[in-house]
N, C-alpha and C positions, 0 to 999 in steps of 0.2 A: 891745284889751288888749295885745296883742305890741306895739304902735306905742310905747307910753308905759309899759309895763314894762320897759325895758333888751333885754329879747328881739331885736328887731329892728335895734334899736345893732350889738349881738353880731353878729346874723347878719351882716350888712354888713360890721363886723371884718373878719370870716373873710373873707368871698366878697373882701375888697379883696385880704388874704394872698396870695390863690388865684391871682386873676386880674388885682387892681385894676392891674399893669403893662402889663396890653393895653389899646391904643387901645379906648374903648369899652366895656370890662372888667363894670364893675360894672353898667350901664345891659345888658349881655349877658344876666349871672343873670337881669335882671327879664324878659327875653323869654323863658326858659326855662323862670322860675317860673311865667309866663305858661300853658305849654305843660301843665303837670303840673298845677295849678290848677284852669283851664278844664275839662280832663278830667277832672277826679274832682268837678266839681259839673255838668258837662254844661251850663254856660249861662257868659255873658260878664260879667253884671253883676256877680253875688258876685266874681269874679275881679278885676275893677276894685275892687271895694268891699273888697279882703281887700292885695292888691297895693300901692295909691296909700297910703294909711296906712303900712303895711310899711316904704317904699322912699325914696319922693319926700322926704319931709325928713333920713334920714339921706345919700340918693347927695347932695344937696344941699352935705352938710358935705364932701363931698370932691369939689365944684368943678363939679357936674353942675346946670344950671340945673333948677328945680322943672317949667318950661312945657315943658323935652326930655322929660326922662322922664315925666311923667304922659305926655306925647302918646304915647310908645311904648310904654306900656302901655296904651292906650286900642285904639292899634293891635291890640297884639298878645293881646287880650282874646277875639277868638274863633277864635284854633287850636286851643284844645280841643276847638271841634265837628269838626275834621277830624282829632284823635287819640282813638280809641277810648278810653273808649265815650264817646256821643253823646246826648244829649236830642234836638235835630233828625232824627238820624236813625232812631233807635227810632219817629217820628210818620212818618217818609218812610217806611219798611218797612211802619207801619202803613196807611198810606193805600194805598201801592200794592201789597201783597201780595209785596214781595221779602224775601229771605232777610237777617235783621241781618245777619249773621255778613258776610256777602258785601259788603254796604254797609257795613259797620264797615271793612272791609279796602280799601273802592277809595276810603278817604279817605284813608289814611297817607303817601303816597306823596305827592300832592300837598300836604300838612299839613306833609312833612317839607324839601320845598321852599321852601315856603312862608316858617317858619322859619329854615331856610337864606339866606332870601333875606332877611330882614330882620336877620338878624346881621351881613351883611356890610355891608347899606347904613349898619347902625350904626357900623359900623367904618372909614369912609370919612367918615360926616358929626357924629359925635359929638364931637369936636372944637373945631367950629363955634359950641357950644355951652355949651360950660367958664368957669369964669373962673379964669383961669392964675396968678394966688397961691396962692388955695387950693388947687391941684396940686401946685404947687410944697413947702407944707407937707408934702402929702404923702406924695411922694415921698422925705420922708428919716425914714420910719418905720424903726429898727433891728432888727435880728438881734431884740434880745430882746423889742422891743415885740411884732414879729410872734409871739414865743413863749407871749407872755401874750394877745394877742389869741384866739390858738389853745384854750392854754385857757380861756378866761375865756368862751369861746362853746359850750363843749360844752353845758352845762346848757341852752343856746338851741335846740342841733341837735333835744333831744329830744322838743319841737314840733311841726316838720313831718313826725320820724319815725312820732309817734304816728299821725298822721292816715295815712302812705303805711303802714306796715306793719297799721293797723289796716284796712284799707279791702283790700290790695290778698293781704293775710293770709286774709279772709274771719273775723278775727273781730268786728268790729263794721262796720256802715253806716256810709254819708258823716256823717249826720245825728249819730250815736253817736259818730265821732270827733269832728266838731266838737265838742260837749261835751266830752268828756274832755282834748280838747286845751285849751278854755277853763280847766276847773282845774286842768291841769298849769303856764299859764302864769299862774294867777294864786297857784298857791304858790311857783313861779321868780318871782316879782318883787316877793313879799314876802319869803322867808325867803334867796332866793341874792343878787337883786341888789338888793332892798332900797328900790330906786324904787316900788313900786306900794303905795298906800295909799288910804285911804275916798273920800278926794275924786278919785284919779286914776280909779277903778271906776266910780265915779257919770260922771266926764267922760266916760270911752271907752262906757259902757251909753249916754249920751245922746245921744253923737254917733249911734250904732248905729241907735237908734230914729227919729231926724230922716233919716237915710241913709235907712233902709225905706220911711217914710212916704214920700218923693219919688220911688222907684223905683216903688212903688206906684200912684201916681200918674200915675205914665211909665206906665207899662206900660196900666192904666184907660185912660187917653186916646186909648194909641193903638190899644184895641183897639175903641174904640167907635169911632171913624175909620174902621177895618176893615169893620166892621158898615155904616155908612153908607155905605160905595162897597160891598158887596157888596149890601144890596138895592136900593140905584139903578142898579144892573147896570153900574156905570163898570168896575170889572172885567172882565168878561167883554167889555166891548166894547172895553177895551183889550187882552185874549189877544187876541182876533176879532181887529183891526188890525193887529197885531204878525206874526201868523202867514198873513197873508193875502198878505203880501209878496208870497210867492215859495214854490214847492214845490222848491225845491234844500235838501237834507240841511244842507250846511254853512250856508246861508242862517239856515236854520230853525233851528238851532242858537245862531247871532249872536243871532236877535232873541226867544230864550228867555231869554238872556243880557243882553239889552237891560231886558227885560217884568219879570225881576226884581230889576234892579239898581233899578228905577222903584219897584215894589214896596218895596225894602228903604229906599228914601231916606223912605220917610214910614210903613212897618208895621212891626213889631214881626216877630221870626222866626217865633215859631208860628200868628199869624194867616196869614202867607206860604204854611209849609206847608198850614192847612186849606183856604186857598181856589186855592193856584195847582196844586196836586200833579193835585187830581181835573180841570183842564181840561190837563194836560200831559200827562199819562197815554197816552188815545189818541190826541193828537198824535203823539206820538216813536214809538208803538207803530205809527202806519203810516207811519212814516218806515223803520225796521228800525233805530231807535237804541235801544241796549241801557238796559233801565232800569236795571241798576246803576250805568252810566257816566252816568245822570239822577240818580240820586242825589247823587252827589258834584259834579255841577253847582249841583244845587238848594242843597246844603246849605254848598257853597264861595259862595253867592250869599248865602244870607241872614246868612251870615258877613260878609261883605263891607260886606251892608247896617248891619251895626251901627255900622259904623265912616265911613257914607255920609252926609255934609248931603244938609237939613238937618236932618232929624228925627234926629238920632245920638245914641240913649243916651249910648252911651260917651262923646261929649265932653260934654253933659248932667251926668253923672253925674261924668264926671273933671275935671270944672270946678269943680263944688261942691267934691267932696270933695280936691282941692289945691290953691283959691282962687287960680283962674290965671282968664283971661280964654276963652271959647268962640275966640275968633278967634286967641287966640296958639298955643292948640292944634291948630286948625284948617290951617293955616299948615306944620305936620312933619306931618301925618296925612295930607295930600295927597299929600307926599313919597312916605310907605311905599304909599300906595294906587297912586299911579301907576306909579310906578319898581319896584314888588314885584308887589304882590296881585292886582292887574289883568293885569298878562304871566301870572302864576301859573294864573291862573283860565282865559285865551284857549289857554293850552297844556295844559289838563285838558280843556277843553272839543274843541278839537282835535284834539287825542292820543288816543284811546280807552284806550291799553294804560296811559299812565298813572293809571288808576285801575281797570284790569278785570286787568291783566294776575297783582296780587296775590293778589288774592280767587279768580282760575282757578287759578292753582299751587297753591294749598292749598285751596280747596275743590273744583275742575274745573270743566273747560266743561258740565257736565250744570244744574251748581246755578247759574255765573251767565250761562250762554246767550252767542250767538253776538257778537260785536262787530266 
């Protein structure tokens, strides 16, 4: 409904105002909305599915190819598992008996690297990817236009306010704002900006319901997949292989890392945690590696894997829903994976304090143990 009600126009106005004169600028916001999204639904799909609508055909009108930005939001679809609070991680605490609070905390840090690390690369390759007319228009927006744009967007702001101050307020659920957010934006775009009418409601409900049934779908498929390598025991004899390496810490470490990036290329993330947490467990536990610093290994993993061929939702899902081809997005998503996500992840994985060191300062060494 925002996509095709003027809301999302607006918003983009603005964020150009703001930013649109950095390299990168406006494709920036979408990794940020990215970050705030994710987190407040706890999963990567709706964030794609709320984002690519949103974004991809208005950054479009100011010079940004449809195949960059969906990719980099496809990317940057699951940093929310690593900015509190977590769906992945509420089941990782559940399976292996740690403290949320503790695992909510030794994600941030690398979440916020993470992040860090894909703005910059945007900021270096996004460029690449313009078509430098429509820039050029751009760039001679005036004094006053930017002052109408300003206003002409606040009725838009009141949107995503609803949902963050509703949610983050405690007075209504994700679920509860969502709605309210829906009929706030569909009386903004009847009575303020005038675009949304019976036939646009019916389009945007229909897209909505075709979107679910395919996610749906996704999700079914691969979790009967799951099932079928978990009672043919290929699972467990690929842990058994994986760990049999070598009894060196950091060794064991590597091919944890290995075993679930294998995992994420063909599972779904909470099949990942039901079936890998409970053989990892006393693994690491007679290694002396800290399970909170497992935590955000696992849960930087099956992050990772969303965004892994070839089974990858996210390009799945951000192919339909911004009628680009699976291989043109494939193509920048290896970028962010190689050059970002993967160094991010060998250095959490490495590093202990980057992800223990938080959760000790504010909760102590008693609740998350030694590392």
């Amino acid at each position: 409904l925002m996509s095709v009600s003027g809301i999302a126009q607006k918003l983009i106005d603005f964020s150009h105002v703001l930013v649109g004169r950095f390299k990168g600028g406006l494709v920036a916001v979408g990794i940020v909305t990215t970050v705030f999204l994710s987190a407040l639904t706890g999963s990567s799909l709706p964030t794609i599915s709320a984002t690519i609508p949103l974004l991809v055909g208005p950054l479009e009108k100011y010079g940004y190819e449809r195949r960059y930005t969906t990719a980099v939001l496809c990317s940057s679809s699951y940093l929310g598992y690593l900015i509190p609070p977590s769906v992945p991680v509420l089941l990782y605490c559940l399976i292996s008996k740690q403290s949320v609070a503790a695992v909510f905390l030794s994600t941030v840090i690398p979440g916020l690297m993470l992040a860090g690390g894909y703005l910059m690369l945007n900021y270096f390759i996004s460029d690449n990817y313009k078509h430098a007319v429509k820039v050029e228009e751009i760039k001679k927006l005036s004094k006053e236009g930017k002052r109408k744009a300003i206003l002409s967007s606040l009725p838009a702001l009141g949107a995503p306010l609803i949902i963050l101050v509703g949610i983050y307020g405690g007075i209504c659920t994700p679920n509860e704002a969502g709605a309210l957010a829906v009929v706030y934006t569909v009386l903004i775009g009847i009575f303020i900006y005038k675009e949304l009418g019976t036939k646009n409601i019916w389009t945007a409900s229909k897209s909505a319901i075709i979107t679910l049934g395919m996610i749906c779908g996704l999700v079914a498929f691969s979790t009967i997949f799951a099932r079928v390598l978990t009672r043919e025991g290929v699972l467990q004899m690929v842990a058994e292989a994986v760990i049999s390496i070598s009894d060196n810490k950091y060794v064991i470490l590597l091919m944890i890392n290995v075993f679930l990036l294998l995992l994420g290329m063909f599972i779904d993330d909470i099949p990942i945690l039901i079936i890998a947490v409970p053989l990892l467990v006393p693994l690491v536990t007679a290694f002396d590696i800290n399970l909170v610093h497992l935590g955000a290994i696992v849960v930087f993993n099956i992050g990772v894997g969303i965004v892994s061929p070839p089974y990858a939702l996210s390009i799945f899902l951000g192919s339909r829903l911004a009628g680009v081809q699976y291989g043109d997005l494939l193509r920048i998503m290896l970028l962010y994976l190689f050059i970002v996500a993967l160094p991010v992840l060998f250095l959490t994985t490495f590093i202990p304090a980057l992800s223990c060191w938080l959760p000790t300062l504010i909760l102590g060494a008693r609740t998350v143990g030694a590392w």
